[in-house]
C-alpha positions in Angstrom: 69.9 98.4 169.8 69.7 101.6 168.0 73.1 102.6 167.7 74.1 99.4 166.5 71.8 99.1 163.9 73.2 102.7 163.1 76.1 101.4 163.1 75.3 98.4 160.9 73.7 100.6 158.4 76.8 102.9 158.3 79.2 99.9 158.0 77.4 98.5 154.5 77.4 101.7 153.4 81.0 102.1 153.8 82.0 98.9 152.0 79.6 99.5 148.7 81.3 102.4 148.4 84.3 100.5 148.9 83.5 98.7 145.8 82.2 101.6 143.6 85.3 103.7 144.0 87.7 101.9 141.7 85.1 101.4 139.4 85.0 104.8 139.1 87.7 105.7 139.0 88.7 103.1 136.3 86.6 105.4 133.9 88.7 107.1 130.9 88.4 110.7 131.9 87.4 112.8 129.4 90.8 114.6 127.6 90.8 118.5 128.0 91.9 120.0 124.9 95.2 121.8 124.7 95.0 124.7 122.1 99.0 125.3 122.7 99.2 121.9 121.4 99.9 122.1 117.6 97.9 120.2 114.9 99.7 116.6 114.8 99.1 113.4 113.0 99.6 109.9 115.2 100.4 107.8 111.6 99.8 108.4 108.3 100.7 104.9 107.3 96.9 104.1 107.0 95.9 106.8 104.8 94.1 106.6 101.4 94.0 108.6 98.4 92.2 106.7 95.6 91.0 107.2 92.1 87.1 106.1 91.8 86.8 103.2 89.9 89.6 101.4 92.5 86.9 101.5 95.5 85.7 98.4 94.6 88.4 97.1 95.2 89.0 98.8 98.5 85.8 98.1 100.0 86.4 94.2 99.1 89.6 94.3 101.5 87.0 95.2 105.0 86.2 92.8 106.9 82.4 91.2 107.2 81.3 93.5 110.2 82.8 96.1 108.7 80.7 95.7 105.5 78.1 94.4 107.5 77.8 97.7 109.3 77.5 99.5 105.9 74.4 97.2 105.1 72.2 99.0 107.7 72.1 101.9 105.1 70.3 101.6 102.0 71.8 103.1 98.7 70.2 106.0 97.3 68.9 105.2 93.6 71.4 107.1 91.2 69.1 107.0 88.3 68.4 111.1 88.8 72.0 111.7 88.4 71.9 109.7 84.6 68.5 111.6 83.9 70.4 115.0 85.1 73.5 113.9 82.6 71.3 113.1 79.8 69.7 116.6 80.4 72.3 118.8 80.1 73.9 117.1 77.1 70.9 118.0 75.3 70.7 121.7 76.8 74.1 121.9 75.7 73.6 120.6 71.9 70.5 122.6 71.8 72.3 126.2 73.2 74.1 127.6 70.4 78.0 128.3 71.8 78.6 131.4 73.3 82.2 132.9 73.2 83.9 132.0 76.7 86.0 134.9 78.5 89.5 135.2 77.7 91.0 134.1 80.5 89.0 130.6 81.0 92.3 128.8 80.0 93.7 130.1 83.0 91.1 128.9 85.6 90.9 125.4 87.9 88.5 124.9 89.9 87.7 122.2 92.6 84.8 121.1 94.3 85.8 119.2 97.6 83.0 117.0 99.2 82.0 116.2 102.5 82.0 112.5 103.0 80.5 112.5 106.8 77.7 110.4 107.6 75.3 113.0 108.2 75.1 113.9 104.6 73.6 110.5 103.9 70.7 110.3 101.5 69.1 113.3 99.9 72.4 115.6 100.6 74.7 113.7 99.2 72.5 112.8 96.2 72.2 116.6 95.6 76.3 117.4 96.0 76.1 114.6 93.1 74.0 116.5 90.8 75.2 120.0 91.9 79.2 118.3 90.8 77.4 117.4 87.7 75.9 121.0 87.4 79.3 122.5 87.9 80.9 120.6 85.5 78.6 120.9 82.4 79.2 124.5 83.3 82.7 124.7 83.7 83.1 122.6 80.7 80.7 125.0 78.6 83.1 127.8 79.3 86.5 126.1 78.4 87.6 125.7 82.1 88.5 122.8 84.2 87.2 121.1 87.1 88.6 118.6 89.5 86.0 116.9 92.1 86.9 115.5 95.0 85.4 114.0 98.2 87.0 113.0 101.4 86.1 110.7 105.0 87.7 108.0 106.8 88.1 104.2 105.5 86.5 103.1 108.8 84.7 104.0 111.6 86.2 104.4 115.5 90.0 105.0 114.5 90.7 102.1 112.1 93.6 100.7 111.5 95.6 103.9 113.2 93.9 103.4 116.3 94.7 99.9 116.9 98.5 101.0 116.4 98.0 103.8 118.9 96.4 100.9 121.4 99.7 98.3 120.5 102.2 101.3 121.2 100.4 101.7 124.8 97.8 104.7 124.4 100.7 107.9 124.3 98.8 110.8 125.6 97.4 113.0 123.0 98.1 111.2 119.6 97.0 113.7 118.0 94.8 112.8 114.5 94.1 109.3 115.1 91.9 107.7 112.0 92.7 106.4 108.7 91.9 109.2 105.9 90.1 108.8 102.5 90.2 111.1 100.5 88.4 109.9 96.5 89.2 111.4 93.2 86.0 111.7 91.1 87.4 113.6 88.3 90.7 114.7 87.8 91.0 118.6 86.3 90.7 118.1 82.7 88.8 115.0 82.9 85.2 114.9 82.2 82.8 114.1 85.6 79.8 111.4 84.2 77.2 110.2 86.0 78.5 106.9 87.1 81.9 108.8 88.5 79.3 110.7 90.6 77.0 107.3 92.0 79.3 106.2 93.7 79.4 108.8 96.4 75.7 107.0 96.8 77.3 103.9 98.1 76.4 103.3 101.6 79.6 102.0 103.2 81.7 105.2 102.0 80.6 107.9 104.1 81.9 108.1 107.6 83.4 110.6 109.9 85.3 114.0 108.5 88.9 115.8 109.5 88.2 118.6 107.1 91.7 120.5 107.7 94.0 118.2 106.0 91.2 117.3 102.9 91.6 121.5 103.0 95.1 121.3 102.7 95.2 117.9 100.6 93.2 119.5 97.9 95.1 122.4 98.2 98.1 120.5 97.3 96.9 119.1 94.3 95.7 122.5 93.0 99.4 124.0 93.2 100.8 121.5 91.3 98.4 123.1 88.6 99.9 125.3 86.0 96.3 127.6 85.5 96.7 131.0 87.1 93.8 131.4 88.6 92.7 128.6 91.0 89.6 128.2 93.0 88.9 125.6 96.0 85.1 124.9 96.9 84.1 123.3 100.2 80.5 121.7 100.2 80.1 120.6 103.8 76.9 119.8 106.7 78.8 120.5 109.8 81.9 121.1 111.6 84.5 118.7 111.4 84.1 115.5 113.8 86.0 112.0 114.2 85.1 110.5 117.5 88.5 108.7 117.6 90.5 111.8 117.3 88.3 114.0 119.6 88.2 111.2 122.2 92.6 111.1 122.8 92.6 114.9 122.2 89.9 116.8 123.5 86.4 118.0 121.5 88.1 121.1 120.2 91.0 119.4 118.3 89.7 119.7 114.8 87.3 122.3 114.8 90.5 124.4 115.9 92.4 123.2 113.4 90.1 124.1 110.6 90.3 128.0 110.7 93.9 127.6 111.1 94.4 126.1 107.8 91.9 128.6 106.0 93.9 131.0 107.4 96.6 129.9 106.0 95.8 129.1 102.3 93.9 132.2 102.1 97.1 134.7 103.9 99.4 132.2 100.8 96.8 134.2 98.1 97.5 131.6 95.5 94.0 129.7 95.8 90.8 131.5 96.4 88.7 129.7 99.0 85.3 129.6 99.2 82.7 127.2 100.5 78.6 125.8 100.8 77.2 125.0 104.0 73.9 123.2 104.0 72.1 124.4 107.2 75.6 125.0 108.5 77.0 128.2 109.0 80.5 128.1 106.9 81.1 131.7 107.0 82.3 131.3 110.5 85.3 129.9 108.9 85.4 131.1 105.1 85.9 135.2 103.8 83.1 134.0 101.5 80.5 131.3 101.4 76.8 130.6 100.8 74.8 129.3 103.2 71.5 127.0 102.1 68.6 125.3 104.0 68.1 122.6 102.1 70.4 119.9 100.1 67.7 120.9 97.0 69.1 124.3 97.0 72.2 123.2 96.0 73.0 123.1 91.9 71.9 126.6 92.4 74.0 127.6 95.2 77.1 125.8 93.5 76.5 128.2 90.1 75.8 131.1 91.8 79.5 131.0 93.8 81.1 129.7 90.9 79.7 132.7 89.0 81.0 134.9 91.9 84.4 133.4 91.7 85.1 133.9 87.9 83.8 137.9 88.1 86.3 138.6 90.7 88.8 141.0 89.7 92.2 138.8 89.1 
């Protein structure tokens, strides 16, 4: 009687564990990342680059869970920014003017934004006002600024994923997300208040593949005919699309980033410099503050503008 309820035991045993094997092994196994594997982009044929005043328009074309999604974050009231504009207008009526430096014809400088989710609320309401700083101050000395932000249109891959999915899930895709990347002011233009409230709007940040918004603004700076040009990064954390890092392995884009700093910075024609808030950016940038706190900001962003322009040139 023993052994066979031994035996029973033993049998059951056996055929649940039948039953749990494929289900294991049905699993998606994590992807090792590759660093021989060179930086790669599945499709850009989803991709975004947009002028402010057309994201209404954008974010019209999602569909309801989509904006639905975006509903379960509330928008952050941009009245400071407006009080903040109406401020230095009158600082800069009231200042008499103060002879600019010879050579201010000859600077650009841009201020690139980090759209990610995690700088929702109170940091991106203070990247608003510190763009607004650095613009009055730009402006003040005869130079030009260009602001720009950049995330993904949706969240979990978008539109690139679901091609990746029809064309039968190739191995490592590579980038696999739709980018947007937002012009708030284009160099020359002048950045108001209502340009800047609308990185407040709660369906527009998502993740952030900080490499090619690198390399993107970058591109726009060369095209400049100013001799001295300046790139500012303002950024929370390391660069992160789940999508991506899902089909490629977790070290995909954070090995990517350093590459492309190395890069513009060995090219010599841009000087690079970037703003972590409670994140460590001089891990990847020859220089870079780093702040505790998102209110630290407008001064941070005069400071390393102020840094940049006495640089020997």
């Amino acid at each position: 009687m023993f052994w066979r309820d031994v035996f029973l035991i033993v049998l059951v045993v056996l055929i649940v564990l039948s039953f749990l094997h494929p289900l294991r092994s049905s699993r998606p196994r994590p992807v090792r990342f590759d660093p021989k594997r060179p930086y790669h982009v599945y499709t850009r044929d989803f991709d975004v680059e947009i002028e402010v005043d057309a994201l209404d328009a954008f974010f019209a074309t999602f569909s309801d869970s989509d904006r639905r999604r975006a509903e379960h974050f509330p928008e952050v009231d941009p009245s400071q920014l407006h009080d903040l504009e109406t401020e230095l207008r009158a600082r800069r009526a009231s200042d008499p003017l103060k002879p600019a430096p010879s050579y201010v014809d000859e600077v650009v400088v841009t201020l690139l934004i980090d759209h990610s989710g995690s700088m929702r609320g109170q940091p991106m309401l203070s990247a608003a006002r510190a763009a607004l700083v650095a613009s009055d101050l730009l402006h003040g000395l005869g130079a030009k600024l260009e602001v720009l932000g950049f995330t993904t249109a949706l969240w979990k891959g978008g539109r690139s994923r679901k091609k990746w999915l029809r064309d039968g899930r190739p191995p490592y895709p590579g980038r696999l997300n739709d980018l947007l990347h937002i012009v708030y002011c284009s160099a020359g233009e002048t950045l108001t208040a209502r340009d800047c409230a609308a990185m407040l709007r709660p369906d527009i940040l998502k993740e952030n593949i900080d490499g090619e918004a690198i390399a993107w603004a970058a591109s726009r700076l060369r095209r400049r005919a100013e001799r001295r040009k300046f790139l500012i990064v303002l950024s929370d954390g390391a660069p992160v699309d789940d999508s991506t890092l899902m089909e490629n392995g977790d070290g995909y884009l954070h090995h990517h980033l350093p590459e492309l700093i190395s890069e513009i910075e060995g090219a010599g024609d841009i000087r690079l410099a970037a703003i972590g808030i409670n994140h460590r950016v001089g891990r990847y940038y020859k220089q870079s503050i780093t702040i505790d706190s998102p209110e630290q900001l407008e001064e941070a962003v005069v400071q390393l503008i102020g840094q940049l322009l006495a640089a020997p040139h």
